[in-house]
C-alpha positions in Angstrom: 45.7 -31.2 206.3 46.7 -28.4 204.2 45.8 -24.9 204.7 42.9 -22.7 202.7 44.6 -19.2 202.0 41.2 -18.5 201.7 40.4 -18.8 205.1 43.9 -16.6 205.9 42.5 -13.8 203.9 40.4 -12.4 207.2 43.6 -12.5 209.2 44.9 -10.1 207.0 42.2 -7.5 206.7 40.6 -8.9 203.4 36.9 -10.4 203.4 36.4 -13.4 200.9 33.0 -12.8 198.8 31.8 -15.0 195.7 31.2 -13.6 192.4 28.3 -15.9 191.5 24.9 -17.0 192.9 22.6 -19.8 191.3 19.6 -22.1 192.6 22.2 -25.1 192.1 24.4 -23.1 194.6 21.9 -22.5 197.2 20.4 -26.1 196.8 23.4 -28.5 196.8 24.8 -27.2 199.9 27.8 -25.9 198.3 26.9 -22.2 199.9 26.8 -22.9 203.0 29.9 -25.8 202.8 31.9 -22.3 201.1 30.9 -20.1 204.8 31.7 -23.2 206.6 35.2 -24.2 205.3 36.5 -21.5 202.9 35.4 -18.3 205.5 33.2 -17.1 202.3 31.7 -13.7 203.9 29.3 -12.2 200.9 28.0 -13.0 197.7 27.9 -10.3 194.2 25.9 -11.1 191.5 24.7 -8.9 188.3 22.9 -9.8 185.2 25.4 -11.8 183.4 25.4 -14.6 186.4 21.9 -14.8 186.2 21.7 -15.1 182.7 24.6 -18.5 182.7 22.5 -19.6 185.4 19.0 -19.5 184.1 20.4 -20.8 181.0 22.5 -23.5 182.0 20.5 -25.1 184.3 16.5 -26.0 184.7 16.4 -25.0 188.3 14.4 -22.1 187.6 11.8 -23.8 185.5 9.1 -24.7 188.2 8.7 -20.9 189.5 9.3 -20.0 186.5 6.5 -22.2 185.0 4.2 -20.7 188.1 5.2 -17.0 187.5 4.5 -17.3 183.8 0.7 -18.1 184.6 -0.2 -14.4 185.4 0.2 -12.9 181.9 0.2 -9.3 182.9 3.6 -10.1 184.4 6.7 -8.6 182.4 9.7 -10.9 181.7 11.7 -8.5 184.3 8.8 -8.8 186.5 9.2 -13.0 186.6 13.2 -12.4 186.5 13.2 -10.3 189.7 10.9 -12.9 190.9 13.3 -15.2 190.4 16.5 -13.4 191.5 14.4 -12.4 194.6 14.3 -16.0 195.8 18.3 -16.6 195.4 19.0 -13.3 197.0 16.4 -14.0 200.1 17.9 -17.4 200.8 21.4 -16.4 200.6 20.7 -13.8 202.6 19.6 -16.1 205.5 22.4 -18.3 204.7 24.6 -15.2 205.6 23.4 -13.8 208.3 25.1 -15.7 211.1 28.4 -13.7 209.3 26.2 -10.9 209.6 25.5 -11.0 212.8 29.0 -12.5 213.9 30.9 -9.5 211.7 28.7 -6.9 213.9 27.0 -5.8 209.9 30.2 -5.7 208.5 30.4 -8.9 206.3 27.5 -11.5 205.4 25.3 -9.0 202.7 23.8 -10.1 199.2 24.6 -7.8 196.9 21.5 -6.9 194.1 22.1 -4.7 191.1 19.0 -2.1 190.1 18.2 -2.2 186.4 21.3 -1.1 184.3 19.0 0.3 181.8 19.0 3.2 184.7 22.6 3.8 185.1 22.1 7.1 183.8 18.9 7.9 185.7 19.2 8.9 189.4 15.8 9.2 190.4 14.7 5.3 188.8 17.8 4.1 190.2 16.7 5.5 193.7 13.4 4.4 193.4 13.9 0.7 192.3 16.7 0.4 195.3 14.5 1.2 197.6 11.5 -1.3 196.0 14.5 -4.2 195.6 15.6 -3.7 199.5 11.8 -4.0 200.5 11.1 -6.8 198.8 13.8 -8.7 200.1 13.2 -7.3 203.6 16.6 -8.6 204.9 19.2 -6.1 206.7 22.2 -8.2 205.3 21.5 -6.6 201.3 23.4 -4.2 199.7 21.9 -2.6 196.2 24.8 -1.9 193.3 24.5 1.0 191.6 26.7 2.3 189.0 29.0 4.8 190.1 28.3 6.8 186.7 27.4 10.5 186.9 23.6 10.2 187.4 24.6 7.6 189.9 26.7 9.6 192.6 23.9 11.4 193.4 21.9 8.3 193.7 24.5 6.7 195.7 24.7 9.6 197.8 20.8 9.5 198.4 20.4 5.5 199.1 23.2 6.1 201.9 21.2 9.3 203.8 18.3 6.8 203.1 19.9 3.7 205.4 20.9 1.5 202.8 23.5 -0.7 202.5 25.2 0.7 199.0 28.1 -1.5 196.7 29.1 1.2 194.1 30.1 -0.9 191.2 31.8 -0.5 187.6 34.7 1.7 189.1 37.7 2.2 187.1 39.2 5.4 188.0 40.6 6.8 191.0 38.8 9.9 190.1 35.6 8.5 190.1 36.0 5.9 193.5 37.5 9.5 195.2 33.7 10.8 193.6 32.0 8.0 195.1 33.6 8.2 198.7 32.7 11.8 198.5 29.1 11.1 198.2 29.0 8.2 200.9 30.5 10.5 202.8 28.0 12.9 202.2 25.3 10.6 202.7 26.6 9.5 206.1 26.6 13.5 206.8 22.9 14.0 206.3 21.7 11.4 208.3 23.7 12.6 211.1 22.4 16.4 210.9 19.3 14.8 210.5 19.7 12.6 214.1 19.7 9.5 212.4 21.9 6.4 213.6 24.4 5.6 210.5 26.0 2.6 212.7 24.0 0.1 210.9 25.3 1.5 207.4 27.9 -0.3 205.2 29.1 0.1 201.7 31.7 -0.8 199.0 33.2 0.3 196.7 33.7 -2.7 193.5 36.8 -1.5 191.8 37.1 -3.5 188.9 41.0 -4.5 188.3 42.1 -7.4 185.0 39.4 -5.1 182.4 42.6 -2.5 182.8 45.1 -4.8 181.5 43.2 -6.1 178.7 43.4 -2.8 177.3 46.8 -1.2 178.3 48.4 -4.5 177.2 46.9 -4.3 174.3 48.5 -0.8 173.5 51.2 -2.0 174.5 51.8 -4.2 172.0 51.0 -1.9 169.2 54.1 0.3 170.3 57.2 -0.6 168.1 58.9 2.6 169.7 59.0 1.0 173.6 62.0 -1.2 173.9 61.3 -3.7 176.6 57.6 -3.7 176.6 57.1 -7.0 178.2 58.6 -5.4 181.5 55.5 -3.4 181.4 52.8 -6.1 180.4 50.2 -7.2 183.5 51.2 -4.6 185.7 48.8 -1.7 185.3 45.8 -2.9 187.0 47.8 -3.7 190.1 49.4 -0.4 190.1 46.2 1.4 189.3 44.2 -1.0 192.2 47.0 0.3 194.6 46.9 4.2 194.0 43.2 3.9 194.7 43.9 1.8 198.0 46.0 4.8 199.2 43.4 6.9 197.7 41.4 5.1 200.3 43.7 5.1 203.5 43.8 9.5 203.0 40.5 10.0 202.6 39.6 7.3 205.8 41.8 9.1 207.5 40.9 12.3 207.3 38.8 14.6 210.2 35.7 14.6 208.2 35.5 10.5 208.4 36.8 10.6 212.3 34.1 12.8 213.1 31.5 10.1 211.2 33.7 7.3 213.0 32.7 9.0 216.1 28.7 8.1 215.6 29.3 4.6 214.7 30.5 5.5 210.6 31.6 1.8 209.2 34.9 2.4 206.5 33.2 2.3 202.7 35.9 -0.6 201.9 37.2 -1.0 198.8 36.1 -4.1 196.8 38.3 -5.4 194.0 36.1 -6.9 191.1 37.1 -8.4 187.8 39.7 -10.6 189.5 39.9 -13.3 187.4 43.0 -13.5 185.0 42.3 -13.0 181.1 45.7 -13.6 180.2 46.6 -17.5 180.5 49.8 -16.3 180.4 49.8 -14.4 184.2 49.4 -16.8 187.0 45.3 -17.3 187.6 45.6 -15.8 190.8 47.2 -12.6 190.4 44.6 -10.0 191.0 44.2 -11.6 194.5 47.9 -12.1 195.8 48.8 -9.0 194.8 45.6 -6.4 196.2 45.7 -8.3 200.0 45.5 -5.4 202.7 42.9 -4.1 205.3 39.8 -2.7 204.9 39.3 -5.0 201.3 37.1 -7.3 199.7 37.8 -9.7 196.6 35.2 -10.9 195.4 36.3 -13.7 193.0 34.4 -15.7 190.5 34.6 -19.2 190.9 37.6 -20.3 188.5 39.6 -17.9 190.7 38.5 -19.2 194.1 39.5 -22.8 193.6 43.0 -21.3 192.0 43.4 -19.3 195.1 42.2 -22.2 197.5 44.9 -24.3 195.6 48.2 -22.1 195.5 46.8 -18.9 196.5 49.6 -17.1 198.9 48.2 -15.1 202.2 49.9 -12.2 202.8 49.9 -8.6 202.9 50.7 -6.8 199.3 48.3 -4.4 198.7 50.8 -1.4 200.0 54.0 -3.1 199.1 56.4 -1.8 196.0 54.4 1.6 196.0 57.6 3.4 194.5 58.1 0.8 191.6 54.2 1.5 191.4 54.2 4.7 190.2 57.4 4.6 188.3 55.0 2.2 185.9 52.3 4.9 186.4 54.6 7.5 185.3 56.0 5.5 182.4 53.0 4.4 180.5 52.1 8.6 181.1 55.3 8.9 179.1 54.3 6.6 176.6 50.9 8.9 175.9 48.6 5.8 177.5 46.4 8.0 178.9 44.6 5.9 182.3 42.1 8.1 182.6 40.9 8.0 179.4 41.0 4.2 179.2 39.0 4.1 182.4 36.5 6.5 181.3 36.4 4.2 178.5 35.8 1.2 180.6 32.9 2.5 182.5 31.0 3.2 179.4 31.7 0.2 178.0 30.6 -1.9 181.1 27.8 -0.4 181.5 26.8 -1.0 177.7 27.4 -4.4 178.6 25.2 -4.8 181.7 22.4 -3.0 179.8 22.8 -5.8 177.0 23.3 -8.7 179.4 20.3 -7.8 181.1 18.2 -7.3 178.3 19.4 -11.0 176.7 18.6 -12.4 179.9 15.0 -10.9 179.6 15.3 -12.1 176.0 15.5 -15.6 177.7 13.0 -15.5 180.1 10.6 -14.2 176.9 11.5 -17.2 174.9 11.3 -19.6 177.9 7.8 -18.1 178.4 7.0 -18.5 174.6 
């Protein structure tokens, strides 16, 4: 029998999490057959898989149907109602991982309403209503790691809860968000609080970097050889923060946290599947293996990686050819920062509008 790369991916350091929850998922089996044979570890979902699923499917029609028949309920009100129910069961599916991974694996992850990316205190305040509901230990609420949410983050983390930063494109902004686990982490200690029971990651999203920078890329005339420099920046840009990561875990501050039970805020890379036909489908996964990581891979990109996928360490390999591509597209005036500043605004303008057309959906289902 063949080997499952996926199932070598733990050996290595790397937990294997699913981008994508649905009722179909939970109900078929296929959930738990995925923790069985393919080591799955976690589950991520936003807006956008909720909307394909609600849509695509009629699972959600009976509850849906029952929630409907109170009227003073919102369309967000039946949607959470909904998404609570996936989340809950998943959760339970999970928590033998949970419990065998000591909290490390095994969590749910549940986004707060993007419409308050830029607003700490509703972001705090409908974390803590989403954890509650849910009333599992194995759930970790996404924020967005925007401005107003570091703060946020920072709170939720001297509050006990399990945190999944998400929409991170910079390596300024992940250093931000360490900083303000960090800090969280601090407070409950100076408060004599346990923070052993504590995780978080950090979703760094990868292939949305490529789409752009190869794009510029093509519009040079002036840079002879540009194909040597096509597909390569979201690696490179996925490595520096993994680096990022090893300092700043290494450093007195986190060994003093380590001390009282402080878990590693591990880096998740997000966006893994390949928009390019032309790159090999699984390139944002053989290429970012390493310790202390998650993918978290949509479901076109686990059955590529279960196929060919190759197992082996990568994410701290060819660091010196890494920033001499760094270094040349500085030269070439592509400014990374400035496309990743770009990146977070634009996904967040594109949760807010995915989870609006999803409550668009549930309104017209209703009607």
């Amino acid at each position: 029998m063949a080997s499952n790369p996926l199932t070598e991916l733990s050996r290595l350091g790397q937990s294997f999490w699913f981008d994508n929850i649905s009722r179909g998922l939970i109900n078929s089996g296929q959930l738990k057959r995925m923790i069985d044979e393919d080591d799955l570890r976690g589950i991520t979902s936003n807006p956008s898989i909720f909307y394909k699923s609600i849509k695509d499917s009629n699972d959600y029609d009976a509850l849906m149907q029952e929630t409907f028949s109170n009227r003073s309920r919102t369309a967000k009100d039946v949607f959470y109602a909904l998404e609570l129910r996936d989340i809950t069961e998943a959760a339970d599916l999970l928590m033998g991982v949970y419990e065998k991974t000591e909290g490390r694996d095994g969590f749910v992850s549940i986004e707060v309403d993007p419409n308050f990316a830029y607003n700490t205190e509703a972001t705090v305040a409908e974390a803590r209503e989403l954890f509650k509901s849910i009333g599992r230990p194995n759930v970790m609420i996404k924020v967005p790691a925007t401005t107003e949410g570091l703060p946020a983050i920072r709170q939720l983390t001297a509050e006990g809860y399990n945190v999944n930063a998400t929409l991170l494109f910079s390596v300024t902004r992940y250093e931000e968000v360490v900083n303000a686990y960090l800090e969280g982490l601090s407070e409950r200690v100076q408060n004599k609080q346990s923070i052993a029971s504590i995780a978080s990651v950090a979703s760094f999203f990868v292939s949305r970097l490529d789409t752009v920078v190869d794009a510029m890329l093509k519009d040079r005339t002036d840079i002879t050889e540009v194909d040597d420099f096509m597909g390569k920046a979201a690696v490179a840009n996925a490595k520096v923060a993994y680096q990022t990561m090893v300092t700043l875990f290494s450093s007195e501050r986190f060994i003093k946290l380590k001390e009282r039970g402080g878990k590693i805020q591990r880096l998740l890379w997000a966006s893994t599947s390949t928009k390019n036909p032309a790159y090999n489908n699984c390139l944002y996964v053989n290429n970012l293996i390493g310790p202390h990581t998650v993918n978290t891979m949509p479901d076109e990109t686990v059955k590529a990686f279960r196929a060919g996928g190759i197992a082996k360490r990568t994410i701290d390999q060819d660091l010196e050819e890494t920033q001499i591509l760094l270094d040349a597209l500085d030269n070439f005036n592509i400014d990374i920062n400035a496309v990743t500043l770009k990146l977070e605004q634009d996904g967040v303008r594109l949760f807010i509008e995915s989870f609006n057309s999803l409550l668009d959906l549930i309104q017209a289902k209703r009607g």
